[in-house]
C-alpha positions in Angstrom: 4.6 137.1 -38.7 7.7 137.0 -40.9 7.4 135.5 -44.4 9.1 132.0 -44.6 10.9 133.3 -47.6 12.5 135.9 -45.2 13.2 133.6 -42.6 15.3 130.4 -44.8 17.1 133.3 -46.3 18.5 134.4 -42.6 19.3 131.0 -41.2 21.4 130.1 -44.4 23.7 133.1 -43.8 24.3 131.9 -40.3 24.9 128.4 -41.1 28.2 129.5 -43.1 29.8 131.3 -40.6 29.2 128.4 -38.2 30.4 125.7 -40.6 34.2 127.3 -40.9 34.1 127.3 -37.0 33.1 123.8 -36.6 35.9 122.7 -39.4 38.4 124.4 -37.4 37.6 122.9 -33.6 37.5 119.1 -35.5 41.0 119.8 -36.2 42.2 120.8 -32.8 40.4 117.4 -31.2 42.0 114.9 -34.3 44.9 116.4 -32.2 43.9 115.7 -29.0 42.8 112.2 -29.8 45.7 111.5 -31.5 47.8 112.2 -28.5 45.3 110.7 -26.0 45.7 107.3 -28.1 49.4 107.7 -27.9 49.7 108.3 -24.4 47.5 105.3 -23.9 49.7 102.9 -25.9 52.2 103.7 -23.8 50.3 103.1 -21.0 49.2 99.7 -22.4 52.9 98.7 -22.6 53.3 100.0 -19.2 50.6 97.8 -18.3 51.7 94.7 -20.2 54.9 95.1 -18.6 53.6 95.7 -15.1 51.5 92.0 -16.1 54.3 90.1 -17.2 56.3 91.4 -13.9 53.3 90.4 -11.9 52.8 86.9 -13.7 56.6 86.3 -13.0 56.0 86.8 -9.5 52.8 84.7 -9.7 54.5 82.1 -10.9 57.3 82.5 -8.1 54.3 82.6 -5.0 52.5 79.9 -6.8 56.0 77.7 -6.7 56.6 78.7 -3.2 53.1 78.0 -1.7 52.1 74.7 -3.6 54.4 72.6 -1.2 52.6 74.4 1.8 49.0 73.8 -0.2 49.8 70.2 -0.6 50.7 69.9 2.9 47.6 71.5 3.8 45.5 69.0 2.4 47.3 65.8 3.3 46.2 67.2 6.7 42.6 67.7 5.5 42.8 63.9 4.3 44.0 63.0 7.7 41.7 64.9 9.4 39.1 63.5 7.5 40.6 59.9 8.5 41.1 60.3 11.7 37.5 61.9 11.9 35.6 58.7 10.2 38.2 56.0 12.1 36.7 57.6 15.5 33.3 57.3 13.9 33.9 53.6 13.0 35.5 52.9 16.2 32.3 54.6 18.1 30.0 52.5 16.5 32.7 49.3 16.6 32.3 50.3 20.5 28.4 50.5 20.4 28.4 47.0 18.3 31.1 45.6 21.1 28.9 46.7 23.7 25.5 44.6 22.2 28.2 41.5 21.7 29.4 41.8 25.4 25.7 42.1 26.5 24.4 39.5 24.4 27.5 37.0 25.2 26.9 35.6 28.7 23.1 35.4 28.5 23.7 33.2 25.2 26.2 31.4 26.4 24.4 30.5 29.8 22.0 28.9 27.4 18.8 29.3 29.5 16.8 31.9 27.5 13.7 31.3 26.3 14.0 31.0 22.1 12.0 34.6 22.0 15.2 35.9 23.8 17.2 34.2 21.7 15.5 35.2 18.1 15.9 38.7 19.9 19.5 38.4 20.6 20.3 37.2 17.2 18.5 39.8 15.3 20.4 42.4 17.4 23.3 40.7 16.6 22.7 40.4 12.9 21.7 44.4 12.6 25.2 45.3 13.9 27.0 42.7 11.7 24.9 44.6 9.1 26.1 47.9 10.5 30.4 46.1 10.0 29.7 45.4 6.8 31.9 48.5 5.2 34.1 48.8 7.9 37.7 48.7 6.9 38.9 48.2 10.5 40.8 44.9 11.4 38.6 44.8 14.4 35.6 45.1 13.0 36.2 42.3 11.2 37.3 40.3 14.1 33.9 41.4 16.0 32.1 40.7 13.2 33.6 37.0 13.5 32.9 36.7 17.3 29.2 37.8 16.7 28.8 35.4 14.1 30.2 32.2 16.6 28.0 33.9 19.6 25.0 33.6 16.9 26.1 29.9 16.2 26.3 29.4 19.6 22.8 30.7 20.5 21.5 28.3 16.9 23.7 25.5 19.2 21.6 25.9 22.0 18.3 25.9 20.7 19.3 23.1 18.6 20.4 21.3 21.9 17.1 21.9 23.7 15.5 20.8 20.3 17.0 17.3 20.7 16.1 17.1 24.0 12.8 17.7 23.8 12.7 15.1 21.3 14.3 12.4 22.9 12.2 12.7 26.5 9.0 12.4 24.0 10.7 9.6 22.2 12.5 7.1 24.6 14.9 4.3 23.9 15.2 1.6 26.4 15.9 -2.4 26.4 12.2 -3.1 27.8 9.7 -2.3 26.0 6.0 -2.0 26.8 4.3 -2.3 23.1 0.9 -1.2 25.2 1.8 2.0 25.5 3.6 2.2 22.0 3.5 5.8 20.3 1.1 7.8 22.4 1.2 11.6 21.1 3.3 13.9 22.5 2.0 16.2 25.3 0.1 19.3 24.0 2.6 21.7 25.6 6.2 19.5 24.4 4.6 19.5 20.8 3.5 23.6 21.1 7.8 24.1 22.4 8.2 22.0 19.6 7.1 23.7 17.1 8.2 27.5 18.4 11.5 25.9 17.6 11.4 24.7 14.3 9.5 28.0 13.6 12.9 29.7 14.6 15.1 27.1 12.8 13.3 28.5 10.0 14.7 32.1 10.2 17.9 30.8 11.7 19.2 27.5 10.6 16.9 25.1 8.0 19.1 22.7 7.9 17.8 21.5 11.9 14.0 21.4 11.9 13.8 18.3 9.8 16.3 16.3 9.8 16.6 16.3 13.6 13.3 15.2 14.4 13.2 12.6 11.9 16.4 11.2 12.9 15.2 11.0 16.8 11.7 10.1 16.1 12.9 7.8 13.2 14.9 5.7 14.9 12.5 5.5 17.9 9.6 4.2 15.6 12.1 1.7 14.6 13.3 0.3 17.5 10.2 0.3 18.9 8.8 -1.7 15.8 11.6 -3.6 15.3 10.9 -5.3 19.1 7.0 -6.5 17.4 9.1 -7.6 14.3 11.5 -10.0 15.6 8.4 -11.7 17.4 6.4 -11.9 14.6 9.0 -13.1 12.2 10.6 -15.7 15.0 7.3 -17.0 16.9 6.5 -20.4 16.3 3.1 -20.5 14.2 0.5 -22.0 16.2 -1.3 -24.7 14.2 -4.9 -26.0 15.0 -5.2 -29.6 13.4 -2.1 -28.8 11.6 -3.1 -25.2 10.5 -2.5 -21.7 11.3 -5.1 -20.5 12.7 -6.6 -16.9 11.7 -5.2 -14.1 14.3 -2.7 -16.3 16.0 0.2 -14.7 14.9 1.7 -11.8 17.0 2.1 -10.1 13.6 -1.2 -8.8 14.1 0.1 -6.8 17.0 3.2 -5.7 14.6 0.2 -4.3 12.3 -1.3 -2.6 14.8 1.6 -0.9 16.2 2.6 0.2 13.0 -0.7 1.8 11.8 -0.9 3.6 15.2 2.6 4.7 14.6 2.1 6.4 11.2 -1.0 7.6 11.9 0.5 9.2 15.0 3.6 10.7 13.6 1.4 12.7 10.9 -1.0 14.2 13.1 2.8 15.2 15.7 4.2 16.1 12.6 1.6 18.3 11.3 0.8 20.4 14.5 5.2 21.1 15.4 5.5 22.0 10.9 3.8 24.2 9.3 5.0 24.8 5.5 3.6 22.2 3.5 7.0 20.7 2.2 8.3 20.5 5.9 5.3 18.0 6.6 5.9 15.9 3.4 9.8 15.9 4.2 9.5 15.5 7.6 7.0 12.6 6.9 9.2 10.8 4.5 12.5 11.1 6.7 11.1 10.0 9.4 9.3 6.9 8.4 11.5 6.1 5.5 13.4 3.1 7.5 10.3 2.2 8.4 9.6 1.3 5.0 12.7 -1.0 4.6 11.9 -2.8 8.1 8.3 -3.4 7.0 9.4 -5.2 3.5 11.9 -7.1 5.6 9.4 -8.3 8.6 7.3 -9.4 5.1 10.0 -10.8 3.6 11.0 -13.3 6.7 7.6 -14.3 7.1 7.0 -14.5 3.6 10.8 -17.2 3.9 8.5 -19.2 7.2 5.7 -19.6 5.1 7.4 -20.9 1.7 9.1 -23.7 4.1 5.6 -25.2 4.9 3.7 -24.0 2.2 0.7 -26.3 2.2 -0.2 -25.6 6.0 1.3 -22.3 6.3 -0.8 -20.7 3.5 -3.4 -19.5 5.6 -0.7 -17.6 7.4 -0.2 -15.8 4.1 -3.7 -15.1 3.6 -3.7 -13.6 6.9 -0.9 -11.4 6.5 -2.1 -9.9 3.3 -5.6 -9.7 5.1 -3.7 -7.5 7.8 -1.6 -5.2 5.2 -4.4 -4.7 3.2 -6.8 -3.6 6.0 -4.0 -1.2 7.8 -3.6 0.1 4.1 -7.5 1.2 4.2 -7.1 2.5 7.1 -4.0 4.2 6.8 -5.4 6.6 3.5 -8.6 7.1 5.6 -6.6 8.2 8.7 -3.7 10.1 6.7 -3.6 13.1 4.2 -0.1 12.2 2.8 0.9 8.3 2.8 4.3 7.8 3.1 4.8 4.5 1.4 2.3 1.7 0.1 2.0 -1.1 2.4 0.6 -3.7 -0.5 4.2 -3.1 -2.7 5.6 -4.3 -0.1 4.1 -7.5 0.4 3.9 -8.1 -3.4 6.5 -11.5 -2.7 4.2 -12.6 -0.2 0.9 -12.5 -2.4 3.1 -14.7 -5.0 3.8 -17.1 -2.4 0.2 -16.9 -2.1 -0.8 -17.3 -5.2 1.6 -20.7 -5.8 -0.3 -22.3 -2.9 -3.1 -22.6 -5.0 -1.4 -24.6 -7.1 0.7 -26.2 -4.5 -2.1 -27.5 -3.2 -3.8 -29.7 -6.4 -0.5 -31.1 -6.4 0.1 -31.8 -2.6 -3.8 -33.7 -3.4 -2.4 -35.7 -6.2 1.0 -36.2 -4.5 -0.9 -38.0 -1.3 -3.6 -39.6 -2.9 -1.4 -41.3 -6.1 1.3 -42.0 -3.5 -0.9 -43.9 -1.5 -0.2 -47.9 -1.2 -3.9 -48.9 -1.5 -7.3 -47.2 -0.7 -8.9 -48.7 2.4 -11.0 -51.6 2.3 -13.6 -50.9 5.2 -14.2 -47.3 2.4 -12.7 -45.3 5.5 -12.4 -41.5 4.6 -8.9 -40.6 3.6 -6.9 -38.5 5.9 -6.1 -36.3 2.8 -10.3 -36.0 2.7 -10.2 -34.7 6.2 -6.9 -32.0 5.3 -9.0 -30.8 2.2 -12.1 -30.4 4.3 -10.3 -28.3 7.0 -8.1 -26.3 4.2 -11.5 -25.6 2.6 -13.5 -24.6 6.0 -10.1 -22.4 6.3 -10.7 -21.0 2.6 -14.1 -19.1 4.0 -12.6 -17.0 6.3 -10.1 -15.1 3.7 -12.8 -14.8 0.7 -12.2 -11.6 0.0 -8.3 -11.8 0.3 -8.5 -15.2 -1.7 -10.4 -13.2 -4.5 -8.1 -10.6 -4.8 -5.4 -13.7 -5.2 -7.1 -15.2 -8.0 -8.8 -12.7 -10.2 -5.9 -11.5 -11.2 -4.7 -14.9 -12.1 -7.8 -15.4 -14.5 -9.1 -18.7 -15.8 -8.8 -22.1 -13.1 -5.9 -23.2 -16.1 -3.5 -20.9 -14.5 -3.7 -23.2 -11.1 -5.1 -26.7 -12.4 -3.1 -29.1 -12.7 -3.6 -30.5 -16.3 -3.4 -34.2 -15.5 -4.1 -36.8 -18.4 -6.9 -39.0 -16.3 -8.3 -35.2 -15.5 -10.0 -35.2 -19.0 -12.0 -38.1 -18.4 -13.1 -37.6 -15.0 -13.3 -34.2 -14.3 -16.1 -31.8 -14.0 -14.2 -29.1 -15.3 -16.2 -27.5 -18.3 -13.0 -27.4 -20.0 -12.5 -24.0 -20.9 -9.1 -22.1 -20.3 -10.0 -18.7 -21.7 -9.0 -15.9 -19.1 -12.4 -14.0 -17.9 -11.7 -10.6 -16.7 -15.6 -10.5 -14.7 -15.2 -13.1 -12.3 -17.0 -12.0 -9.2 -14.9 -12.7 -6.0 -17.7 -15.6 -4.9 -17.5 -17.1 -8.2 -14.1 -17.9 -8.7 -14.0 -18.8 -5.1 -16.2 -21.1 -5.9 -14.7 -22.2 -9.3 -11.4 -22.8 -6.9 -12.7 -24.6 -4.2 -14.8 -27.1 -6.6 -11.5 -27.4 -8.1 -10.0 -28.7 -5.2 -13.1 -31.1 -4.3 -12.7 -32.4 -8.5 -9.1 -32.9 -7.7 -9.2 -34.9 -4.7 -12.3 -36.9 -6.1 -10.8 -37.2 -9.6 -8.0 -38.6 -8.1 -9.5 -41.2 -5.7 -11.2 -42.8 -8.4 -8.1 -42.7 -10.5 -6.2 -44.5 -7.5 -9.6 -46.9 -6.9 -10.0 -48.0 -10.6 -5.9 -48.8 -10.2 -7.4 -51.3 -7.4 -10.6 -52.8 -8.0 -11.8 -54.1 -11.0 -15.4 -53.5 -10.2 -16.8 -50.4 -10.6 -18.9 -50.8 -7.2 -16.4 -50.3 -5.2 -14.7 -47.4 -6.8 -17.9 -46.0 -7.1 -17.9 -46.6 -3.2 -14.8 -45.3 -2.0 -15.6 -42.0 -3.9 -18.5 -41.7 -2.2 -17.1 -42.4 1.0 -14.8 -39.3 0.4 -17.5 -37.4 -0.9 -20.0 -37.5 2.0 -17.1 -36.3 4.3 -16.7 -33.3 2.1 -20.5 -32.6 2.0 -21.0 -33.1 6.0 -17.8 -30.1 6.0 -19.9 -28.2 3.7 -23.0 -28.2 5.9 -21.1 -27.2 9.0 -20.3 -23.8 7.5 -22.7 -21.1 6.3 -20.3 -19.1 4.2 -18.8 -22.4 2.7 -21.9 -23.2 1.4 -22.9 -20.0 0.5 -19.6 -19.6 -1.7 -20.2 -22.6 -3.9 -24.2 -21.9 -4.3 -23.3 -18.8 -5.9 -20.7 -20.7 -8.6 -20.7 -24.0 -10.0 -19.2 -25.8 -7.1 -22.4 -27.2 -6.0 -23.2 -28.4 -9.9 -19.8 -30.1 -10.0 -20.1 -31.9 -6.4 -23.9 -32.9 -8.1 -22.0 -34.2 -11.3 -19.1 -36.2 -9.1 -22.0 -37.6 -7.0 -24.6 -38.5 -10.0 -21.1 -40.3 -11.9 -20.0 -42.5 -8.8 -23.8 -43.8 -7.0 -24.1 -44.5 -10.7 -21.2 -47.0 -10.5 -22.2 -47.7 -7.0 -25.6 -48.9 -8.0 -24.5 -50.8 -11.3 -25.5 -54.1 -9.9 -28.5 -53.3 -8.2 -29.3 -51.5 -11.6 -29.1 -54.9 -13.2 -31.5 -56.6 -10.9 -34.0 -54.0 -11.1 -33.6 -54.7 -15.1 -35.6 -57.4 -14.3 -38.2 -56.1 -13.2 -39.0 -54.0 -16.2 -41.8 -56.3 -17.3 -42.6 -56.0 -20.9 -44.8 -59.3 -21.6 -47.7 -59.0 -23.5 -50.9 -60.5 -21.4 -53.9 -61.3 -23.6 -57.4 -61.3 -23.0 -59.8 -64.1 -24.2 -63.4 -63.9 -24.8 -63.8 -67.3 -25.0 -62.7 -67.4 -20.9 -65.2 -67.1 -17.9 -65.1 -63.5 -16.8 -62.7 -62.5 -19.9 -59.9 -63.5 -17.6 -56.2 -63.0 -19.2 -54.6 -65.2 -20.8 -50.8 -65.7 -20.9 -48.5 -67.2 -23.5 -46.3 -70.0 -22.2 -43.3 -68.3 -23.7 -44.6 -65.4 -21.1 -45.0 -67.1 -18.2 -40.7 -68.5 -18.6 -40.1 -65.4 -19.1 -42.1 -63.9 -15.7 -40.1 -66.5 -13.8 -37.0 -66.2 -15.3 -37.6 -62.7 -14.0 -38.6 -63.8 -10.4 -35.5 -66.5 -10.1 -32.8 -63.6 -11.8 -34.5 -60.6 -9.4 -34.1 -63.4 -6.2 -30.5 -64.6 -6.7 -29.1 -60.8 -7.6 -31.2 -59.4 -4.9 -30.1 -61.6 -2.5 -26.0 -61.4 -3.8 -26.5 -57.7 -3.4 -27.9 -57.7 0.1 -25.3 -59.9 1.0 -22.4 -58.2 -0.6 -24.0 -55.0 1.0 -24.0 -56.4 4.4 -20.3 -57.7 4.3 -19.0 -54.2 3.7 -17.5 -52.9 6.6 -18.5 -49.4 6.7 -16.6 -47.2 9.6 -18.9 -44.7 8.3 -22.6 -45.2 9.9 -24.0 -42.1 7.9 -22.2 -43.6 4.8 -24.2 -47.1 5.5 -27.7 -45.4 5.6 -27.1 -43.0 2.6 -26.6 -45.9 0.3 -29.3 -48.4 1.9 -31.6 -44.9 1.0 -29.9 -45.2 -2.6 -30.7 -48.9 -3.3 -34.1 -48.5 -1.8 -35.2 -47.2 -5.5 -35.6 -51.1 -5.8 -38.6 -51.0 -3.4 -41.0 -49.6 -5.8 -40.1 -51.2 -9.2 -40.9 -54.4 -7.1 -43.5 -53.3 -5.6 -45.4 -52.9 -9.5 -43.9 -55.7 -10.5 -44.9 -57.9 -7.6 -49.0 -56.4 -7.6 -49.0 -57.2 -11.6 -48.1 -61.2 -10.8 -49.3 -62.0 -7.1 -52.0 -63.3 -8.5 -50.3 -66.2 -10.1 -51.0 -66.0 -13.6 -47.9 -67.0 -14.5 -47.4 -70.0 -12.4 -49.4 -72.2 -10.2 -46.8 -72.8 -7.7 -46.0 -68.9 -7.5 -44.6 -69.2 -4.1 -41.1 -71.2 -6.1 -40.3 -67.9 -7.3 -42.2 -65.4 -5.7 -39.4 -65.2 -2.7 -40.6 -61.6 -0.8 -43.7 -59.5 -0.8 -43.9 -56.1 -0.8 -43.2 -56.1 3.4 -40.7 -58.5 3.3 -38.3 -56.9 0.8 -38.8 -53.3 2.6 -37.6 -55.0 5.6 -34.4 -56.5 3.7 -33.6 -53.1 2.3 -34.6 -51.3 5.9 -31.9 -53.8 7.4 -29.5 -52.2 5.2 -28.9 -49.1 7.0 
C-alpha cells in the first residue's frame, strides 16, 4: 500500500496544472454567454416586435368580427325565442285542447257534480300551467277557462236551487198537516254532495242559498198559521177564553216542528260546524221577527179586553214556554229564545192581575144597590169562573207572580181595605214563595177584594149589620160551592192562607149575621143564685123574689126576640135555598142554650103560672128553628 503522506503529495501537483486549465476555459464560455445573451436580446425585440404586429392585427380581426359575433348571438337569442314560444304554444295547444274538451260537456250542464269537480280541477291545473306565460293568448285562454269554470259553479249552483225549491214548495193553498216533513233521504244526500263541492269551488253558495229558499218557505208557510191566530175571533165560554181554543196552538206546533226539522236537514246536507250554526241562523232568522210579531198582535187582542182575554195570555205563554222546553231538548244549537220574545205579553199578563182587583172594585162600588132577596152578584159568579180558570195555568200564573214579589205589588191599597181585609198587612218582597203559595196568596186576594168590597157597598146601604153580614155571606157561599167543584182549586188555597182568609171573612160576617140572635140567646145565660133551705120539706130550693123577675124577664125578653127573629128570618126572600138552610144551621146554636135553660126552670120555681112565659119546650122550638131551612 502507498503511504498517505506519498499519496496527498501526488494529487496536490496535479491539481495545479488543472486549475490554470479550468481558469482558461471560464473565460472562453463568459464569451460565449455574453454573446448568447446578446443574440437573445435581439431576439426578444424581434419578438416584442413580432407581438405588437400581431396585437395590431388582433385588434383589427377583433374589430372586423365583433359585428359578425354580435349578430351571431342575436340569432342565438332568437333561436332561443322562437324555441320557448313553440314550447309555450305547445302546451297553450295541449291547455286549448282540455278547454275545448271540457267546454260542451260543461256547458250542456247535465254532468253529475263528480264530473264537474273533475272538470274544474283539470281546468284549474292548466290555468296553473298559464301562469308565466307571456303569450297574449294564453292569457285570453286563461280568461275563457276561468268563465267555463264559472259556468260549470253556475250550473251546480242552478241544480242546487232546484233541489231546494222541489223540497221546499210555495203555493197559495196550504195544507198546515203536512207542514215541514224532512226532505227525502236521497234529495238531502244530493244535497249535501253539493254544498261539499261549493266548499272547494264557491263558499259564498252553500249557505246563503239554502237559507234563502228554505227561509222564506218556513215563513210563508208560518206566516199562513199566524194570520189565523192573530185574526181569529177568540172563542169565549161564559165570557172567557177557553184553554186550547185558539188556533195559535197549531201556530206553536208548526213552528217547533219546523225548527226542529230544519236542524236535523241542516245537520245531515252541512258538515263543518260553523256552516250548521250559520246555516241555522240564516235560515230561521225572519222567523224570529215573525214570531215576535204573531206575539205582539195577540199580545194588542188581548190588552183590548183585558179582564176576559187574560186567560188567552196565560195560554200563550203556557204554549211558548212548553215549545221552549221542548225545543232545547230536541235541538243542539237554539236559534233564538222564544220567552224574549213574548216578554210584552207576560207584562200584559202580569197587569191583569192587577186589572182585575180593580175591574172587582169598579163593578161592585159602581153598583146602584145590593139586591134585597141577598141574590149572588153577577160579579160573584165572573170571580168564581176567573178563579176556576186560574187552576188550569198554576204553574204559568206562578212564574207571573214570583217575580212580582209581595201581593202589594198587585193590591189595590184601598182605604176601607185596612179595616176589612184579611190581609196580614205585610208588603215586604219574599224571594221563597212557592208557586202554590202565592197562588194561593193571589186568589184569596181576589176572594178579600170582592168580599171586602161587598160589605163596603152593604154598610153604604143598610144600617143594620144583619143584613150586611147577610149579603156577604150570600156571596161567599157562591164562592165556596166554586171551590168545592174543583180539586186543584181547593188544593191551591189549602196549601196557602187562602182557606184561613175565606175562614176569617166567614167568622167576621155570620158574626154580624147572628148579632141579634146573639142578643136573645144573652138571655138565656142564667146567672141567678138559687138557695137551699133546711128549714123546707125535702131541702127544696128556694128562690129570691128579685130572682124569680129576673127568670121571667128572661122568658118574656127570649119569647118576643125569638119570635122577631123567626119572623124577620122568614120574610127574607132567599133565591138561594142552600143559602136558607146554612144560616137556619147557624142560628140553631140557640137550640141548646134553651134547651139548659128551659130543664133548669120547667119545673116552675120561678113562677106558678110558668106556662105565661114559658112559650116553647125543647120540641117546639126545634121545630121553629127546623122550619127555618
Amino acid at each position: 500500500m502507498s503511504r498517505p503522506g506519498m499519496i496527498r503529495t501526488a494529487t496536490n501537483s496535479q491539481l495545479d496544472g488543472t486549475s490554470s486549465i479550468t481558469q482558461s476555459v471560464t473565460l472562453e464560455s463568459t464569451a460565449a454567454l455574453e454573446l448568447a445573451l446578446q443574440n437573445a436580446g435581439l431576439l426578444a425585440q424581434q419578438i416584442t416586435g413580432s407581438l405588437a404586429r400581431l396585437g395590431s392585427a388582433s385588434t383589427t380581426i377583433e374589430n372586423a368580427i365583433k359585428p359578425i359575433s354580435g349578430s351571431t348571438q342575436t340569432y342565438t337569442n332568437i333561436a332561443k325565442n322562437v324555441e320557448a314560444a313553440v314550447s309555450e304554444l305547445e302546451v297553450l295547444r295541449l291547455h286549448q285542447a282540455v278547454f275545448e274538451e271540457e267546454e260542451p260537456r260543461i256547458r250542456r250542464g247535465n254532468l253529475e257534480i263528480v264530473e264537474y269537480s273533475l272538470s274544474i280541477s283539470r281546468l284549474k291545473a292548466a290555468i296553473k300551467s298559464l301562469e308565466g306565460s307571456t303569450l297574449k293568448s294564453s292569457q285570453q285562454v286563461t280568461l275563457k277557462m276561468n268563465q267555463l269554470i264559472n259556468t260549470a259553479v253556475s250550473n251546480v249552483r242552478d241544480r242546487y236551487r232546484k233541489t231546494l225549491i222541489s223540497v221546499s214548495p210555495i203555493s197559495e193553498k196550504e195544507d198546515t198537516s203536512e207542514f215541514v216533513s224532512e226532505m227525502p233521504e236521497d234529495t238531502v244526500k244530493a244535497l249535501s254532495i253539493m254544498v261539499d263541492f261549493f266548499m272547494v269551488t264557491d263558499m259564498s253558495a252553500g249557505v246563503p242559498i239554502y237559507a234563502d229558499i228554505r227561509g222564506k218557505y218556513i215563513i210563508h208557510h208560518l206566516s199562513v198559521l199566524s194570520e189565523t191566530a192573530t185574526k181569529t175571533e177568540i172563542k169565549r165560554v161564559n165570557g172567557f177564553y177557553r184553554k186550547g181554543t185558539s188556533p195559535f196552538k197549531l201556530y206553536m206546533d208548526n213552528l217547533l216542528r219546523a225548527m226542529v226539522t230544519e236542524e236535523k236537514m241542516i245537520r245531515a246536507i252541512f258538515k263543518a260546524k260553523a256552516d250548521i250554526q250559520s246555516a241555522l241562523s240564516a235560515t230561521l232568522k225572519d222567523l224570529e221577527k215573525s214570531f215576535q210579531a204573531t206575539v205582539q198582535a195577540i199580545n194588542a187582542v188581548i190588552r183590548k179586553n183585558l179582564i176576559t182575554d187574560c186567560f188567552y195570555a196565560y195560554d200563550v205563554i203556557e204554549q211558548i214556554h212548553v215549545a221552549s222546553g221542548e225545543i232545547l231538548l230536541a235541538t243542539e244549537i237554539p236559534v233564538f229564545n222564544l220567552e224574549s220574545c213574548s216578554k210584552d205579553l207576560r207584562k200584559t199578563a202580569q197587569d191583569s192581575f192587577y186589572e182585575i182587583l180593580r175591574h172587582i172594585e169598579a163593578i161592585v162600588s159602581g153598583l146602584p144597590a145590593l139586591p134585597v132577596d141577598f141574590a149572588v152578584l153577577d160579579i160573584t159568579k165572573q170571580v168564581t169562573a176567573w178563579v176556576l180558570r186560574l187552576a188550569d195555568y198554576d204553574t204559568t200564573l206562578a212564574s207571573l207572580l214570583i217575580p212580582l214579589g209581595a201581593p202589594s205589588a198587585w193590591s189595590l191599597k184601598l182605604s176601607y181595605h185596612s179595616t176589612f181585609s184579611t190581609a196580614t198587612g205585610t208588603s215586604t218582597p219574599k224571594s221563597s214563595y212557592m208557586g202554590s203559595e202565592i197562588l194561593s196568596l193571589f186568589i184569596s186576594e181576589i176572594f178579600d177584594d170582592l168580599l171586602v168590597n161587598i160589605e163596603a157597598k152593604a154598610r153604604t146601604q143598610y144600617k143594620k149589620v144583619t143584613r150586611v153580614g147577610l149579603q156577604v155571606i150570600a156571596n161567599l157561599l157562591y164562592l165556596e160551592r166554586g171551590l168545592r167543584s174543583s180539586q186543584e182549586v181547593s188544593a191551591i188555597l189549602t196549601s196557602g192562607s187562602g182557606i184561613d182568609r175565606l175562614d176569617k171573612i166567614r167568622k167576621r160576617s155570620l158574626n154580624m149575621f147572628l148579632d141579634g140572635w146573639k142578643m136573645c140567646a144573652s138571655y138565656l145565660m142564667d146567672v141567678t143564685i138559687v138557695r137551699s133551705s133546711s128549714t123546707a120539706s125535702g131541702g127544696k130550693a128556694i128562690m129570691s123574689s128579685k130572682d124569680r123577675e129576673v127568670i121571667k124577664e128572661k122568658f118574656r125578653n127570649f119569647n118576643t126576640t125569638f119570635d122577631e127573629l123567626v119572623a124577620k128570618f122568614k120574610e127574607y126572600s132567599f133565591t138561594d135555598a142552600e143559602l136558607r138552610a146554612y144560616l137556619a144551621k147557624e142560628v140553631a146554636f140557640v137550640s141548646p142554650l134553651y134547651q139548659r135553660f128551659y130543664e133548669k126552670h120547667k119545673a116552675g120555681e120561678f113562677s106558678k103560672h110558668t106556662e105565661k112565659y114559658i112559650k116553647y119546650n125543647k120540641s117546639q122550638l126545634d121545630q121553629t128553628l127546623a122550619s127555618l131551612a
